[in-house]
C-alpha atoms as one frame of an Amber mdcrd trajectory, in Angstrom:
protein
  88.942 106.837  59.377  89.746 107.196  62.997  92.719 108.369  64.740  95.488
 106.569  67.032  96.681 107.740  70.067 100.104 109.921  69.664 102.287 110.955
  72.502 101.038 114.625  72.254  97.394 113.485  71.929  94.180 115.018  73.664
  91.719 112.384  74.372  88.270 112.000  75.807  87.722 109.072  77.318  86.051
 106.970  79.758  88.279 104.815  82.218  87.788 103.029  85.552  90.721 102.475
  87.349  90.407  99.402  90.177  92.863  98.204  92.430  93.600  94.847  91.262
  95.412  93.380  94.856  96.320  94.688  98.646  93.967  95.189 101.171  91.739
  97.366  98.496  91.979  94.806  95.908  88.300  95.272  94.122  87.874  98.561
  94.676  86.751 101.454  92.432  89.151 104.551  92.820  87.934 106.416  90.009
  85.226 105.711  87.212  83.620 107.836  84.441  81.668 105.503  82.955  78.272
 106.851  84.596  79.093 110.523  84.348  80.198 112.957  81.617  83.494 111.656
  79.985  87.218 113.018  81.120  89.744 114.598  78.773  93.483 113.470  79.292
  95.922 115.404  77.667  99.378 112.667  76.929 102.709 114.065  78.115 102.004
 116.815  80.342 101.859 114.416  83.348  97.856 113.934  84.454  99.038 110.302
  84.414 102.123 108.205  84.639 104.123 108.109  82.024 103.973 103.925  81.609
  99.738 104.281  81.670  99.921 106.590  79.083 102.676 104.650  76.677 100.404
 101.699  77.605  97.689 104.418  75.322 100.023 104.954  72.799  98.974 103.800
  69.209  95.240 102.935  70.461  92.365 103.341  68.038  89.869 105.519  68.855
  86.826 104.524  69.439  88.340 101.473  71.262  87.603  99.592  74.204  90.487
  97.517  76.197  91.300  96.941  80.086  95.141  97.360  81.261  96.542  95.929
  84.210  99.552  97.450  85.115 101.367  95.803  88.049 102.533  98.771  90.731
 105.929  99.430  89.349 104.215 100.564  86.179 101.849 102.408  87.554 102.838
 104.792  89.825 105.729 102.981  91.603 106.120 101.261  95.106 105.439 102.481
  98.207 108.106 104.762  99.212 108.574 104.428 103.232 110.791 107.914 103.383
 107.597 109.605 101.961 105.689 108.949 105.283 106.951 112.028 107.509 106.519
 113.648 110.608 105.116 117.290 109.945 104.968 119.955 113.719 102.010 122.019
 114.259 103.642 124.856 114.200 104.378 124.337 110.696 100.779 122.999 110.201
  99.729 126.786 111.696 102.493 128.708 109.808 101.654 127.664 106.443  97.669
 127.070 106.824  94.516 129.465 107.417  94.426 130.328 111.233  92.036 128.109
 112.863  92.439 125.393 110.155  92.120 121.570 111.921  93.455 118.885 109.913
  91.671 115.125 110.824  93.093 111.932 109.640  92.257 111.189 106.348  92.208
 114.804 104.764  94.527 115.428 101.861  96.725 118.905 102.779  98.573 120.621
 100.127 101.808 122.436 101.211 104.623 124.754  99.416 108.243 123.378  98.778
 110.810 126.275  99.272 110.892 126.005  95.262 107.385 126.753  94.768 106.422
 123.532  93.631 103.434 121.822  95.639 102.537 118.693  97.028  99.932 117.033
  98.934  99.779 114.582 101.778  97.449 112.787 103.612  97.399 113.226 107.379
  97.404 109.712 108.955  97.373 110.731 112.554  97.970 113.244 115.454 100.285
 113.016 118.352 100.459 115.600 120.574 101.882 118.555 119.243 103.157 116.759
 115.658 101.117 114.739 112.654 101.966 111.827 110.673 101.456 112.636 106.742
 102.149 110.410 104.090 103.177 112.248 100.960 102.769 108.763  98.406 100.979
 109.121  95.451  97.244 107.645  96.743  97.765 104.617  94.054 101.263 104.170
  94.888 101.905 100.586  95.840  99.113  99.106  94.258  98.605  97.162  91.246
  95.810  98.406  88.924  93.075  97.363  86.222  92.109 100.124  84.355  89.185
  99.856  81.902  89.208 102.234  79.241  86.962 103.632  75.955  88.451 105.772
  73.448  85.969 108.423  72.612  88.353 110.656  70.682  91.860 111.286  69.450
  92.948 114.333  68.532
């Protein structure tokens, strides 16, 4: 008898996630269907919360595609979370000698400890533009998935 898929559930699994519109709309962002399988763990935040209720009560061994429109994914596009970040803070909280080029993904330190990333967009002058949005915020998604086990 298989299992279902519980809120507190470790799975392995294969998924593909695609963007399903935008500029991206067809492209792959992640897929583990030629490599070794991934293990998700529910509620401990590895994915939004409305993909994995969208997992919830699944079969395992189970094949099925979700498309999850942005705002159940992970959200909209926030424009405050595209910010201005000096070099000297760049400098004072990186490895001397460290150059960041648009497109890398930097991980800083909130004052609570927590950490985030951003990715660097561009560089003007003495300041660069980072935008702190979840990579597949904003877009809607298609994400292919096999069940491979429930526990």
């Amino acid at each position: 008898m298989n299992a279902f898929v519980r809120p507190d559930s470790y799975l392995t699994l294969h998924y593909r996630i695609t963007f399903a519109s935008g500029p991206a709309a067809g492209s792959v962002f992640v897929d583990t269907f030629s490599e070794k399988p991934a293990t998700l763990q529910l509620g401990v935040g590895q994915w939004a919360p409305t993909m994995e209720e969208a997992l919830i009560g699944r079969e395992e061994g189970s094949s099925f595609v979700l498309e999850l429109p942005a705002a159940q994914a992970y959200g909209e596009r926030n424009p405050d979370l595209i910010q201005r970040v000096s070099r000297g803070m760049l400098e004072a909280n990186s490895e001397p000698g460290v150059q960041y080029d648009p497109g890398d993904i930097v991980t800083f330190a909130a004052p609570n400890g927590a950490r985030y990333s951003g990715i660097c967009k561009q560089w003007d002058g003495d300041s660069a533009l980072f935008d702190f949005n979840h990579p597949l915020a904003g877009a809607d998604l298609r994400i292919d998935v096999k069940l491979l086990g429930v526990l």
